[in-house]
matplotlib code that plots the C-alpha trace (Angstrom):
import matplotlib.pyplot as plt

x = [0.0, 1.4, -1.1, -0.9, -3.9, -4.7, -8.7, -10.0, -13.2, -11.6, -9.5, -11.0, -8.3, -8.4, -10.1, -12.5, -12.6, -8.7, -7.7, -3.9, -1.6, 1.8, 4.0, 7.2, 7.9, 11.8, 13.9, 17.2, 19.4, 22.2, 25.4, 23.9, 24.0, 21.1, 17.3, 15.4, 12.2, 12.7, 10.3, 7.1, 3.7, 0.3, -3.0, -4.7, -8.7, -11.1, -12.1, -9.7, -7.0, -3.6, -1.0, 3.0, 4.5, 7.7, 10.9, 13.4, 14.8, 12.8, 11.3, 7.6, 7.9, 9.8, 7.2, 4.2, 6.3, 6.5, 3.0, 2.3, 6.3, 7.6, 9.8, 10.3, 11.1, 13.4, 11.1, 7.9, 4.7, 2.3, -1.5, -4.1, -7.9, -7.6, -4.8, -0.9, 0.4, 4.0, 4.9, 2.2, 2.5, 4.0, 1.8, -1.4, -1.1, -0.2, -3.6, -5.7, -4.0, -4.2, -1.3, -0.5, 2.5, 3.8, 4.4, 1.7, 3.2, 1.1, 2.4, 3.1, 2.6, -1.3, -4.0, -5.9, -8.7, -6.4, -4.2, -7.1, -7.7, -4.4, -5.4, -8.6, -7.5, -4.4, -7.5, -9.0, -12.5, -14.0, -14.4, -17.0, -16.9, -13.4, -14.7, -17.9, -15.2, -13.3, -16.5, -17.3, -14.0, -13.7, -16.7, -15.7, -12.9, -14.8, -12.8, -15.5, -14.9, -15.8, -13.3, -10.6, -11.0, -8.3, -6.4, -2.4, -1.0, 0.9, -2.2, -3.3, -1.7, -0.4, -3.5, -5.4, -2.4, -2.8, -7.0, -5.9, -3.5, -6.0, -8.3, -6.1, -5.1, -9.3, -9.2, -10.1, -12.0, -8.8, -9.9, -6.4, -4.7, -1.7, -0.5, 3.5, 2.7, 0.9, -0.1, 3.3, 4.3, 1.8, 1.3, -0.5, -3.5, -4.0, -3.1, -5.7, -8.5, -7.2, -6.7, -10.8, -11.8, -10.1, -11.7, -15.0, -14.4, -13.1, -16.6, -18.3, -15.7, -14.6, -11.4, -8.8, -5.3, -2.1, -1.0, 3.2, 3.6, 6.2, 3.7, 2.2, -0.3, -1.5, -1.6, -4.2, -6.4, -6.3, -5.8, -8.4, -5.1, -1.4, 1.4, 4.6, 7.9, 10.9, 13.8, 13.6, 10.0, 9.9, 6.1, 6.3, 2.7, -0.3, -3.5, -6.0, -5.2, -7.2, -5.0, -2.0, -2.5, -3.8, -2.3, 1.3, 3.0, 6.5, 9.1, 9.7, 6.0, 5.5, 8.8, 7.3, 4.1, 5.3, 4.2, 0.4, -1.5, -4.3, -4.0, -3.7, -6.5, -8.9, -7.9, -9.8, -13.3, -14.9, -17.4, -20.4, -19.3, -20.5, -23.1, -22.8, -23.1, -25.2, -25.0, -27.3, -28.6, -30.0, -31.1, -30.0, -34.1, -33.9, -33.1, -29.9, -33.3, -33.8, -30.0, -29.0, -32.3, -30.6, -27.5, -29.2, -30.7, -27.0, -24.3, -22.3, -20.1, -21.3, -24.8, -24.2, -25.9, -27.4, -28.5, -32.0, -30.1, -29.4, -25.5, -23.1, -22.7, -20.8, -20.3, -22.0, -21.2, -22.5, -20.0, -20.9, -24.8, -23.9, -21.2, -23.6, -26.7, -29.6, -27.5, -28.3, -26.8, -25.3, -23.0, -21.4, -19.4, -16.4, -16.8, -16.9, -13.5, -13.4, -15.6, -15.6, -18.2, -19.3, -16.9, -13.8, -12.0, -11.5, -8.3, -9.2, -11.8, -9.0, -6.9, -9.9, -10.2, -6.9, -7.3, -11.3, -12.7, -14.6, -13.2, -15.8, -15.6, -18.7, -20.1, -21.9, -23.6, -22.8, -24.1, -22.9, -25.6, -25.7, -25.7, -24.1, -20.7, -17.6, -15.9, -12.7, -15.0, -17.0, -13.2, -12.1, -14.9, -14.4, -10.8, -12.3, -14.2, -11.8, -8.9, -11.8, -12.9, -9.5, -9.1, -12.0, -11.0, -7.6, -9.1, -11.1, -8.9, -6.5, -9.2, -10.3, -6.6, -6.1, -9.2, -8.6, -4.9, -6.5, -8.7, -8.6, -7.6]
y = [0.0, 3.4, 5.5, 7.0, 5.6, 8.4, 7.9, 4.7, 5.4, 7.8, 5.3, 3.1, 0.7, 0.1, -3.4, -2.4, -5.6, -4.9, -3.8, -4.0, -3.8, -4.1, -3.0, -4.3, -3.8, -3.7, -3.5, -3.3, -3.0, -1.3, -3.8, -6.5, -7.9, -9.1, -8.2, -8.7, -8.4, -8.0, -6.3, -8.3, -7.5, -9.2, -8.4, -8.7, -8.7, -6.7, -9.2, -11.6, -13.2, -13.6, -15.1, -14.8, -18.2, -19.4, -20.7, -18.7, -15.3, -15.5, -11.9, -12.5, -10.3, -7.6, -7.3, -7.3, -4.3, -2.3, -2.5, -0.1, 1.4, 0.1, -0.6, 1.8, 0.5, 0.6, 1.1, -0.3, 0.9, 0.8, 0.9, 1.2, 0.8, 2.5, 5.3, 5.3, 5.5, 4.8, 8.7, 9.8, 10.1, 6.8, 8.0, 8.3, 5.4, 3.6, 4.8, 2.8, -0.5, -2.6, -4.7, -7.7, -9.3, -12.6, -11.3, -8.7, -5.9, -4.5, -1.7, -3.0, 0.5, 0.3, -1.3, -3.5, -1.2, 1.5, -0.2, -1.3, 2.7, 3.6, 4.4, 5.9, 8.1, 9.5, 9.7, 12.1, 10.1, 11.8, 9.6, 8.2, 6.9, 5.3, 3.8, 2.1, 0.8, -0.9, -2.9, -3.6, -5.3, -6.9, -8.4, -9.3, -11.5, -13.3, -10.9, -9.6, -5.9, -5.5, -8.6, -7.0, -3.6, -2.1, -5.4, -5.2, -7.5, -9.5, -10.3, -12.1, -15.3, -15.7, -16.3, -13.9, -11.2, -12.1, -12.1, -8.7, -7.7, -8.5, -6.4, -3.5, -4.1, -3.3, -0.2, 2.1, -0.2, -0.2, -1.9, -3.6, -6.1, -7.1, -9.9, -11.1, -15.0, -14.1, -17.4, -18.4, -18.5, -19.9, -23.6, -26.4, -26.3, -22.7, -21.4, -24.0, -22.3, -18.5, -19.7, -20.8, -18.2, -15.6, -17.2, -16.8, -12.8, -12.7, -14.3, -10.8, -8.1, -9.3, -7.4, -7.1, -9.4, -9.9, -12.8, -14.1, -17.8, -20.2, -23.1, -24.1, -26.0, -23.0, -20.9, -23.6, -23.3, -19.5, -18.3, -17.7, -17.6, -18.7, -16.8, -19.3, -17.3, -18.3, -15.9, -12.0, -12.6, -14.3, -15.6, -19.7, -19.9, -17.6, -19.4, -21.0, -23.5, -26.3, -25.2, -25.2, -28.8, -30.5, -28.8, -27.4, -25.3, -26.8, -29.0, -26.5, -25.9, -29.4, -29.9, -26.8, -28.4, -31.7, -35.2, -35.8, -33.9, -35.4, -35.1, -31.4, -31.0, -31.8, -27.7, -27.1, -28.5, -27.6, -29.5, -28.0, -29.1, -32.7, -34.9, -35.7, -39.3, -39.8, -41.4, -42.8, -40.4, -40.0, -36.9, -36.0, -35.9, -40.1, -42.7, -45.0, -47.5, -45.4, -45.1, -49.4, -49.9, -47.4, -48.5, -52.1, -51.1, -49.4, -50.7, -48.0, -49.1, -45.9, -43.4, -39.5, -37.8, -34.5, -31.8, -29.7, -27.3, -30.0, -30.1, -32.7, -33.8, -37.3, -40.5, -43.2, -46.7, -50.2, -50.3, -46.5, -47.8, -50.5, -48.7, -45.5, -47.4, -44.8, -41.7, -38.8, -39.4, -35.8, -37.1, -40.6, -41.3, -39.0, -35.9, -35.0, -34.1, -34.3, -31.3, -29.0, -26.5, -26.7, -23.8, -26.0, -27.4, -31.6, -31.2, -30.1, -33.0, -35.0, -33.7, -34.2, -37.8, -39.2, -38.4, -39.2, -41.7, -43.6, -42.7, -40.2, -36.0, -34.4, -31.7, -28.6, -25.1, -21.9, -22.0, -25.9, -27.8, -31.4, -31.7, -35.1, -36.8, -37.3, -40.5, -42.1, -43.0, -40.1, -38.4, -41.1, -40.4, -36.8, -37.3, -39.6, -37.6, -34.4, -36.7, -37.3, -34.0, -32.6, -35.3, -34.3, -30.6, -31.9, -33.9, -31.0, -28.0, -30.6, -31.3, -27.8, -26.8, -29.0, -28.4, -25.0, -25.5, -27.4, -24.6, -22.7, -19.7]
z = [0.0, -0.8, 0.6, 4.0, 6.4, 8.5, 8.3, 8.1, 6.6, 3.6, 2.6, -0.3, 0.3, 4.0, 5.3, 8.0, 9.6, 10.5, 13.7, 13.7, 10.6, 10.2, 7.1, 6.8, 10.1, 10.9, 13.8, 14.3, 17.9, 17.8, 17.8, 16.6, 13.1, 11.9, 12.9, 15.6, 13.2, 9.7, 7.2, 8.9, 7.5, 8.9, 9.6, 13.1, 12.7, 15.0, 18.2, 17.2, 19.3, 17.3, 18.7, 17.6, 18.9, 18.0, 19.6, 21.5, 19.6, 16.9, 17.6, 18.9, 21.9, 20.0, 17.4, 20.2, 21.8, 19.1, 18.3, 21.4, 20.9, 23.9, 21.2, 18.5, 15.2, 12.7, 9.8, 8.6, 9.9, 12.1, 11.4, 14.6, 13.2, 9.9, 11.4, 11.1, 14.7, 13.9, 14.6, 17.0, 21.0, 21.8, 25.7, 24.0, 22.1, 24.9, 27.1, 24.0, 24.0, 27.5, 28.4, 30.3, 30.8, 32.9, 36.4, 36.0, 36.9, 39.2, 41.9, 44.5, 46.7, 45.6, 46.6, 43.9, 43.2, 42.7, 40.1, 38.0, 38.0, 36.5, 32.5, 33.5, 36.1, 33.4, 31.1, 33.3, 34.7, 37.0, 40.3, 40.5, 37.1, 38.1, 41.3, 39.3, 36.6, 39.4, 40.5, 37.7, 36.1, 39.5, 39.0, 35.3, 36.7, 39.5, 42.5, 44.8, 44.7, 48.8, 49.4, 46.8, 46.0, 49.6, 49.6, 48.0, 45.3, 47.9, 49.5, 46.7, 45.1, 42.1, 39.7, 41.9, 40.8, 36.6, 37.3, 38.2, 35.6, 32.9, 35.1, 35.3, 31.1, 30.6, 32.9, 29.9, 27.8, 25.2, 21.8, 21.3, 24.2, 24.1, 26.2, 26.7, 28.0, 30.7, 32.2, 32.0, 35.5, 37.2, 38.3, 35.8, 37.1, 38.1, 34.3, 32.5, 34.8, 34.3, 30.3, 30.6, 32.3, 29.9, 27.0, 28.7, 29.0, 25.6, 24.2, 26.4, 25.5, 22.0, 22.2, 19.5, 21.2, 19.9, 22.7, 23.0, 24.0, 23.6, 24.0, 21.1, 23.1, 24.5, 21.0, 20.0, 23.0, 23.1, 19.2, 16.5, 14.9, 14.8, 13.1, 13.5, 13.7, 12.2, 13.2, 12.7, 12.9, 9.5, 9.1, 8.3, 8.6, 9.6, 9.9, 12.0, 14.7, 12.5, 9.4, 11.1, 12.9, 10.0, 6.9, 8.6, 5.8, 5.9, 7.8, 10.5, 11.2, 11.4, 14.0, 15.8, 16.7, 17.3, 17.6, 19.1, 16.5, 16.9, 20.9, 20.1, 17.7, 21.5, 22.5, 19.1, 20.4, 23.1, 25.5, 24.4, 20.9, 21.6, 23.0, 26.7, 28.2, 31.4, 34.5, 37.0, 39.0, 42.6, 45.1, 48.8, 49.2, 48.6, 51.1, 51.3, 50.1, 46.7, 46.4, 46.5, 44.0, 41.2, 42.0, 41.4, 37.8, 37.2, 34.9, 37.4, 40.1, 41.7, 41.3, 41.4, 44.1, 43.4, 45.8, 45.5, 43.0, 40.5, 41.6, 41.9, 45.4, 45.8, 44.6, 46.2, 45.9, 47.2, 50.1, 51.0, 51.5, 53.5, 55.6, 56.2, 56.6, 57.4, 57.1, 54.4, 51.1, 51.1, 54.2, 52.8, 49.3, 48.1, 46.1, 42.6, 41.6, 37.6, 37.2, 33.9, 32.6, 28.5, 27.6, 28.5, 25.8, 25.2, 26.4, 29.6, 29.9, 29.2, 31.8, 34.1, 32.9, 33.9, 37.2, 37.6, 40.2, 37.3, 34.4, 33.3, 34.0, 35.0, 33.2, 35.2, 33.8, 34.3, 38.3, 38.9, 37.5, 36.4, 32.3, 31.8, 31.8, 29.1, 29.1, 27.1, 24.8, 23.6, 23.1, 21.1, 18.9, 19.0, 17.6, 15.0, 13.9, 13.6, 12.1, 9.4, 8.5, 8.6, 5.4, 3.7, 3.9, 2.5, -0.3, -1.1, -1.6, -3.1, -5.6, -5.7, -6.4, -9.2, -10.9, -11.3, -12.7, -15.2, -16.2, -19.5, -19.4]

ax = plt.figure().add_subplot(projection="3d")
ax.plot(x, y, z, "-o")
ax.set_aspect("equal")
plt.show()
């Protein structure tokens, strides 16, 4: 493009649906002999999440820092929703793009609630608006803003810190994000249930993210796309996850993501994606009686007991009933461990799986009610299932490809 994009909607040649572009973006440190990023161009689309992965070096986090000009560049060009930002207040520009990074960053001098308020208080709220926009972003990331709001970051643990560095990154309602791995350094478990629970804002706010990671496993679960990095920022393949696991663009895409495709391909769907199983069911309303006659009828080792509210409660088997004779249902059996909700990926009900009392995960709404139950099975399926539409794209667009070749021109 040769023409200056200073207005989005004068420009006849500007893609609305872009949030971010990049022009041959270049940079070059000072003593060292080759780039850091060289001459990248890519599109970021509005409410996307992109995310630059790639192995050590290679340039992701330089290129995510210039985009806000943490880092200036050498050359190249930066375009912010129609408007070329490249040469304007590198201050301002940062007040419109919320950033997160892997230890947060948060001051540690301030309370919580007052550094969520950062942007908007440089921004000039008045406030009362500031104070409601605390609340209310508190309440965005499950943090009870009378529990939260005076306490200081090291009263909180480490996930409690990120839930509030995403938090303080949304102070202004920015349109662009930009996050530099920030589930990184938090335990296993901790970062699959801050990685869920970011996706579930995302699906409310539908904000534009440019997101680092080394872990391609987590650029599957969290991208709507992938841009691979090869050193200097050198694009080997930008694309969906599905694209990139089932039609990799070259040898070092396919080294990059590794053996277990089909493994990975479970961060791609979703629980709500496919038909749960059931289980035998009893309530904590029924007798020990009620309980051994389901658990008669059952092809279960064990029933599930469910409270008033619908919700899990225990697991109660044959040897609990005899044990516990006469005692409420709601007191005997072990709890539910394996316990996801429909917006968690099949990789996460996998996780749940291993570890599961009897071999299924139970699935719970929004407010922790019974829906049904994922097993080995149904996931073996689901993979089957991807593995064979993944094919039948591939046939396709092979055939698709070739046909046209052989058109006349």
């Amino acid at each position: 493009m040769s023409q200056t994009l200073n207005n989005a909607s004068a420009d006849p040649h500007v893609d609305a649906s872009v949030m971010i572009r990049l022009e041959e973006l270049t940079k070059r440190f000072p003593g060292q002999s080759g780039h850091a990023v060289e001459s990248l161009t890519m599109d970021v689309r509005k409410g996307e999440i992109v995310v630059l992965v790639g192995p050590s070096g290679c340039g992701k986090t330089t290129t995510m820092k210039m985009i806000n000009r943490i880092i200036e560049p050498s050359s190249g060009r930066i375009i912010l929703n129609g408007e070329d930002v490249t040469s304007k207040n590198a201050d301002q520009l940062r007040r419109r793009i919320g950033y997160v990074i892997q230890q947060t960053g948060l001051f540690p001098h301030m309370t919580i609630g007052e550094n969520i308020a950062t942007v908007p208080k440089l921004l000039g709220w008045d406030a009362k608006r500031v104070s409601a926009r605390v609340d209310e972003l508190l309440t965005m990331v499950n943090m009870d803003p009378a529990e939260y709001r005076s306490r200081y970051p090291k009263q909180l643990s480490g996930g409690q810190q990120q839930r509030v560095g995403v938090a303080r990154a949304l102070g202004a309602d920015p349109e662009v994000m930009l996050m530099d791995e920030p589930f990184g350094a938090i335990d296993p478990i901790t970062r699959d249930r801050l990685q869920n629970e970011f996706l579930r804002l995302q699906s409310e706010v539908r904000k534009t993210i440019v997101f680092v990671t080394h872990d391609i496993d987590e650029a599957i679960k969290m991208g709507d796309r992938i841009a691979i990095l090869q050193q200097g920022s050198q694009i080997a393949q930008y694309d969906t996850p599905e694209r990139i696991l089932t039609a990799p663009a070259n040898d070092f895409v396919k080294d990059f993501i590794g053996a277990g495709a089909s493994l990975k391909r479970l961060n791609l769907s979703r629980v709500r994606d496919i038909e749960l199983g059931t289980w035998d069911t009893v309530t904590t309303a029924d007798s020990t009686e009620a309980a051994r006659k389901v658990l008669a009828r059952s092809k279960y080792s064990a029933v599930l007991v469910l409270d008033a509210e619908e919700r899990p409660v225990s697991w109660v088997t044959a040897d609990d009933l005899r044990r516990s004779e006469g005692r409420p249902l709601d007191q005997i059996g072990s709890a539910p461990q394996a316990v996801i909700q429909p917006r968690a990926t099949l990789s996460d009900a996998l996780n749940e799986l291993v570890a599961a009392r009897y071999a299924v995960t139970v699935v719970v709404d929004g407010r922790g009610r019974y829906l049904g139950v994922i097993d080995f099975d149904q996931l073996n399926e689901a993979i089957r299932s991807m593995r064979s539409t993944a094919v039948a794209q591939a046939r396709s667009e092979f055939a698709g490809t070739h046909s046209s070749q052989g058109e006349p021109s």
